[in-house]
Each structure stands twice: as C-alpha cells, then as structure tokens.
N, C-alpha and C positions, 0 to 999 in steps of 0.2 A: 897972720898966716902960719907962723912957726907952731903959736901955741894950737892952731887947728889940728894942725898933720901931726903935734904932739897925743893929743886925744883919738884920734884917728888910730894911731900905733899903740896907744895904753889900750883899746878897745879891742883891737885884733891878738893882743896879746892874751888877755882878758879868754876872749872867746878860742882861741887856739888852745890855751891852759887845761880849759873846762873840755875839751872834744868838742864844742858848738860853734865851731867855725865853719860859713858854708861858702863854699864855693862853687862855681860853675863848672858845667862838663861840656863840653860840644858834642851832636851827636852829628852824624850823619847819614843821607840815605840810602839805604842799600838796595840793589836788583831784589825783588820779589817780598815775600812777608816780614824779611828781619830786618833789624837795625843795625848798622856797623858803628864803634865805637870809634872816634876819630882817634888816629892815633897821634896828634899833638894836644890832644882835650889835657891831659895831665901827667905827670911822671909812667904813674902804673898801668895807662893807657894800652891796651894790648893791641887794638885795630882787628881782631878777630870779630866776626860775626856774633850777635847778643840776642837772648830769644825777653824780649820786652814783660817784664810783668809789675810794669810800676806806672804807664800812663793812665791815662784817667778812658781810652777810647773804648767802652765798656762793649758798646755794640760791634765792633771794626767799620765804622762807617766813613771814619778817617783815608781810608784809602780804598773807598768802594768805588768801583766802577763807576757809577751812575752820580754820585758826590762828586768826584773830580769832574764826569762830564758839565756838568749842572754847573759848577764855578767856572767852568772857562767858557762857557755858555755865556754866563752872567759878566764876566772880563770882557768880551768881545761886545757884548751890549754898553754896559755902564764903566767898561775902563776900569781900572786897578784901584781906584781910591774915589771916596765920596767929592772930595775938593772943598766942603766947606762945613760948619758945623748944619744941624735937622732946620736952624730956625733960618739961615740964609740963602742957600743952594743946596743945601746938605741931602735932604730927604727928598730919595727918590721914591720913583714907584716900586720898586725892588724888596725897600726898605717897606710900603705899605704892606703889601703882598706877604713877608713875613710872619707881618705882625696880626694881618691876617689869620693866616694859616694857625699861628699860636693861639690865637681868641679859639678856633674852631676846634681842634684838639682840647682843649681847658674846656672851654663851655664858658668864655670871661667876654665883658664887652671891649676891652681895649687893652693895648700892650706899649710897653715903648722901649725901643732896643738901646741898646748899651756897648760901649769897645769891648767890657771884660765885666765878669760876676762881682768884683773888687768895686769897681766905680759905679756899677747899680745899687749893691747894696749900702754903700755909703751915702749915694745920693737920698737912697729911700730915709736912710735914718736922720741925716740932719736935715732931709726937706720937711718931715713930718712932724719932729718933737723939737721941742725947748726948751727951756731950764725949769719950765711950770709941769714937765712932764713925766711922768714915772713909767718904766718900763718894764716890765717880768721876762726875762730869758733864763731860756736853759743852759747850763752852766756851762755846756761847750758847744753854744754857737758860734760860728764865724770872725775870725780876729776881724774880718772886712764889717759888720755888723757894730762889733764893740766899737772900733775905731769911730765907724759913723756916729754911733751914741756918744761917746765920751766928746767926739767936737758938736753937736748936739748939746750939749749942757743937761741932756736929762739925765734923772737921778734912775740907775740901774739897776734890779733886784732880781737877783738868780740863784735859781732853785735846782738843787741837786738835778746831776743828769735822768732825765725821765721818769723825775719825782714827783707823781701826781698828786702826794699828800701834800710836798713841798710848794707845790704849783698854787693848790686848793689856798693853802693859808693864806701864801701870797695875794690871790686875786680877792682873797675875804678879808685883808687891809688897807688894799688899795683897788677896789671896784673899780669896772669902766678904765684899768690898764691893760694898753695893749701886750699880747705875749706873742712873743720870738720864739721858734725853735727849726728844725731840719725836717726835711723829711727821710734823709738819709744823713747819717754824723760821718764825715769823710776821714775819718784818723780811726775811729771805732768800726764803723762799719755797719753799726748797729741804727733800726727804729725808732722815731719816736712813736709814740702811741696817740696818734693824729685823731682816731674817735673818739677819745676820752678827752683830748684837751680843745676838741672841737665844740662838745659837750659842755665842757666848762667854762668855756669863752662866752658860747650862748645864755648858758644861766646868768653871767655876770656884765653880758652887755658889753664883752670885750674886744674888738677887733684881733684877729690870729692872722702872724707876718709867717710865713712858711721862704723858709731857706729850700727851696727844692732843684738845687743845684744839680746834686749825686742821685736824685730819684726820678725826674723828671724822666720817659720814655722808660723806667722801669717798672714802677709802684705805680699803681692810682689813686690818684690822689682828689681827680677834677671834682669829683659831686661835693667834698669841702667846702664849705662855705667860707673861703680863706677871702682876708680882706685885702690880702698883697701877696705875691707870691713872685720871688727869685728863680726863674729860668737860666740858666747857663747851655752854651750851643758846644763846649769844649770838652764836655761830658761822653753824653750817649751819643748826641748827634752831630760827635768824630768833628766839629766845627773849630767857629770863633767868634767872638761876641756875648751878649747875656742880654735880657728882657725883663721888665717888672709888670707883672699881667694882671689885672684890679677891672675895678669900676671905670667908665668913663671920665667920670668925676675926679676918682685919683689920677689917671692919667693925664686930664687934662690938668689940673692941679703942678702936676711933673712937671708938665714941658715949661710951664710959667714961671717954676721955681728953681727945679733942681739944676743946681751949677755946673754940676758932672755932663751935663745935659746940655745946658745953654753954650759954654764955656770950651767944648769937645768937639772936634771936627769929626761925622758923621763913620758909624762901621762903614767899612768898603760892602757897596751892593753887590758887589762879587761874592763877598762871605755869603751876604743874605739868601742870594738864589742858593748856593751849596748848601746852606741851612735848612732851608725850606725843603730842596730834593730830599734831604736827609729824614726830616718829619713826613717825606711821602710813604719812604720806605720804610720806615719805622711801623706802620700800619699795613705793606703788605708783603714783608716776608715773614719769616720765621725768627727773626735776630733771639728775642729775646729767648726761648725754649733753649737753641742752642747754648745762649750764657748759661740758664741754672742748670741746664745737665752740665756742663764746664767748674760751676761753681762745688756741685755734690759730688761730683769725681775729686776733685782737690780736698776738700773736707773729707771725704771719705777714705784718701789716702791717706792724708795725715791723722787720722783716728788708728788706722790702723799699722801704722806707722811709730803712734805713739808720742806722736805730736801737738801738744793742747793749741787750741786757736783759742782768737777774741769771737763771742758768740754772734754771731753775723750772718744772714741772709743773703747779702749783697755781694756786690763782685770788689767790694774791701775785705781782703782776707787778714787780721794782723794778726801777726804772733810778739806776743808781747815779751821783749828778752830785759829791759831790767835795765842797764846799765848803758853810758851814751857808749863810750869805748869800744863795749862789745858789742853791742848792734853796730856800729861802723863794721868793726873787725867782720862780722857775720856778713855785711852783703858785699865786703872786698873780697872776702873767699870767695862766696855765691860768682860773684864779677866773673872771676877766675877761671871760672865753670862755662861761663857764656848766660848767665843767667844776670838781667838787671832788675834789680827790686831795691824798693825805696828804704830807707832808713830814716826812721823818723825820732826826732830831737825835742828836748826842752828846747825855748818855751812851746814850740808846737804841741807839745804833750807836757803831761804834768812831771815833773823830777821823778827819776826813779822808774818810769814807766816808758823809756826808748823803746820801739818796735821796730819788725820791720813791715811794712804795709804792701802786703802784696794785689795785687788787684789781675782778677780776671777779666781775658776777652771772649768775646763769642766765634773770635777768632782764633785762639789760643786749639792748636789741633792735640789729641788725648796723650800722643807719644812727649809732646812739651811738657802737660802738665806732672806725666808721671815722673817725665825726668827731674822737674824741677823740686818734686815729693822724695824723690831717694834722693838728690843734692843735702837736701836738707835735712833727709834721714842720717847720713852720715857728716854732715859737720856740726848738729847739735850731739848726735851721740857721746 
C-alpha cells in the first residue's frame, strides 16, 4: 500500500512540476443559456456567470426544447436506465429505433450503440485486429483508437497528419491494411481529405475506419464507402452515447465479440429517444447555416484583430500559444472575464504546441462572440 500511494505522490508531483496536472472543475446549471461556475469547483472559482466556448455541443441541441421533451418522454416510457447489458434485458426497442434512425441518415445497413465514443472505438479496434495485423493511421487519431490497437497486438503504422504521399507509401508496403483516420481532428480542427484516401483505399482493396465523432451532422460524409464508421451522440447531437455504423456483417460480427459490448450494461433508452429527437431536427431547421456564419464572424474578427488561428473550417477554433504555462495563464485570465475555453496540454498535443481550443455554437449569439474577440485582443496584445 505505502509504496502505491508513494508513486501515486512521485506522479502528481511529476505532473504539477511540468504545468500537466489536471484536475476537475464542477460546473453548474444556470437559469437561461449560460453556465455558472460553481463557486466551491476550486480556489479561483468566482460563481459569476460564464459565456461557454469550450463544450463540444456544436449545434446547441443540448438544451433544445424538443431534446429535453423527447428524453423525458423516453424516462417516462423506458425509466432512467436500461437495467442490463443489449445481450440479456438490455436492448430495448428505444435502443432499436436509434439505430435505425442512424442507418437512415448514413445510408449503412446496421449500427450498434455504445455508453461513450471511448468504449466504441476500442471495441472496434481490439474486436477486429490481432497481432497478424497491420494498421495505417493518421498520426493524430484518437488516443481511444490507439489504446484499442496497442491492446489489439497489431502492429501500427502512421503517416504524417493528412499525408497523402505518406499514406500512399504506407498502403504500397502493406496492401489490403486497413486505414484509420477522422473526419473532423478534435484538437486541430482541421479535415481529412476523405476523397482522396477514399480513393486509395479502393485502389488497394483497403477497408477505411472513419472516426466521425466531431463531423457527424456537420460534413457529409455518408456516400463514403467507409467500412466502419464512429458516431458520437455528445457532439452535434447535444447527447450521450456513440455508435459503430458498418455492414450487417460487421455488426453482427460486434455484438458476438466485442467485450465493451457484451460486458456493459446497455445506454439509458432515455438518452436514445433524446438522441434520436435530436437527428430529427438536425434535418429540419436551420442549426448548421447558423454555426458557420458563427464560425466566419469569429475568424473574421480575429484576422482582423490580428490574431492568427489553426486553419480550420469547423467549430474547433485553436489558437495555438506555445508553452503549457502560458496557455493555462491565458484561459485563467479569459475565466476572469466570464469567458470558459479549453486549454489544451501535452500529451493531448505534441510538446511545445499548448493551445487554447476554442469551439463554437450555433447558439453562441454575435454580441458573445465579439466579446470574446476583443477579450482576446487585449490579453494577447
């Protein structure tokens, strides 16, 4: 025991030294669109209201009218929790009904839900490969991805980020390997170039696993001829949960094998219905228009402003500051303001390259975003 809690302290010391110690914050709910920070969450905890620009809820569908109805809709049907894992009691019709819904949006024959994008992607990689097997990823997909491979035993070959010459070479030593990549990079912000390594898959008779976690309900993606593809509900579609959306064959193949799977007491069918409502109206309002004019107004302040970004399309906006220290320092200021945006750390990012990762919403109104543009005009100045 001693010598445990001894490594335990060498460790945190270790990571306190370096700035890469992370700790938790509590938030809490606040009346109307913002967030209040709790005021016992940490020392510098203020309890003032915070205008959000670090969650992932790209659409604002997390606290849509019609999302919340649809979950307590789905409470009142199927109760708060599945009660067992998909293979004994687990899998309602709730849970069918989603996955559904996700086949028809994709254009795939079959889906299988998941707690979280972490225990899908794992599942996918150590149900599929083995130690006989070689894999091509792009050099910053998913720590949930790698982890899966590395307990997988297959051997892992990754080719510069969205290096199509690096790709090429790779699949013309090892033909017939599947290749990994995003269709949105969640730290970057940035594309992959999905027709060209769609293209190159086919020439080489490759199977293409698409991470479409950060893209899904933004980019389209579905006429891909992708042979797996990572769905997350905690994204666009303001949820909870994730899905792996393939062939019949793959999915069937899943529910027999993967342990995340068998092993896991089932999503709550409550998520599933708010999931589902969610993918309704993802098709009939307006969400996504509203994001990129949200996104070009931010980019366009800060150009004019004088502010360089990471080059990005998506509602990952990062500005990349350099040093772990001072991107902490930067979004304790930002805090200070009423502003929360993410700081992002080794190992998350490579050394040298801390950010802070800002992310827009389609809820994010123009007087936020300007404010959070001159915030930033004047503490990088």
């Amino acid at each position: 025991m001693t010598s445990l809690l001894d490594k335990m302290a060498r460790r945190r010391e270790e990571l306190a030294r370096g700035g890469l110690l992370r700790q938790r914050c509590c938030f809490a709910a606040a009346p109307g669109r913002e967030r209040l920070l709790h005021p016992v969450a940490q020392a510098q905890a203020t309890g003032k209201p915070l205008l959000d620009f670090a969650a992932n809820d790209y659409l604002g569908l997390a606290r849509h009218p019609k999302v919340i109805s649809a979950l307590a809709k789905g409470a009142e049907i199927y109760g708060c929790g599945s009660g067992a894992s998909p293979l004994v009691s687990g899998y309602s019709e709730a849970h069918l009904k989603l996955e559904q819904g996700l086949c028809r949006a994709l254009g795939a024959e079959a889906a299988l839900l998941f707690s979280c994008g972490f225990a899908a992607n794992t599942a996918l990689m150590k149900t599929l490969f083995s130690a006989e097997d070689t894999v091509i990823a792009d050099k910053l997909v998913h720590a949930s991805m790698i982890d899966g491979l590395r307990d997988s035993k297959a051997k892992i070959r990754r080719f510069a980020h969205n290096d199509m010459a690096a790709a090429t070479a790779l699949l013309a030593r090892h033909p017939g390997s599947a290749v990994l990549t995003e269709t949105v990079f969640s730290m970057d912000g940035d594309r992959a170039p999905l027709g060209k390594l769609s293209h190159l898959c086919q020439e080489h008779g490759s199977p293409l696993i698409l991470d479409d976690a950060h893209g899904f309900g933004l980019f389209e993606s579905s006429s891909l001829p992708v042979f797996a593809r990572l769905v997350t509900f905690g994204k666009a579609l303001g949820g909870q949960g994730a899905a792996i959306v393939g062939s019949q064959e793959l999915i069937d193949y899943l529910v027999a094998n993967a342990r995340e799977y068998i092993y896991s007491t089932a999503l709550s069918p409550a998520c599933c219905i708010g999931v589902l409502g969610a993918l309704e109206l993802i098709q009939q309002e307006p969400l996504f228009e509203r994001l990129n004019a949200n996104i070009a107004l931010f980019r366009r302040s800060c150009q004019v402003a004088g502010i360089s970004l990471m080059p990005s399309e998506s509602p990952i906006q990062p500005l990349l500051v350099g040093e772990s220290g001072k991107c902490m320092a930067l979004a304790a200021r930002l805090l200070e303001r009423g502003f929360l945006v993410g700081a992002i750390r080794p190992p998350t990012v490579p050394q040298g390259s801390a950010r802070l990762r800002i992310t827009l919403s389609a809820e994010h109104r123009e007087q936020d975003i300007l404010a959070l543009a001159f915030a930033l005009t004047e503490l990088i100045a």
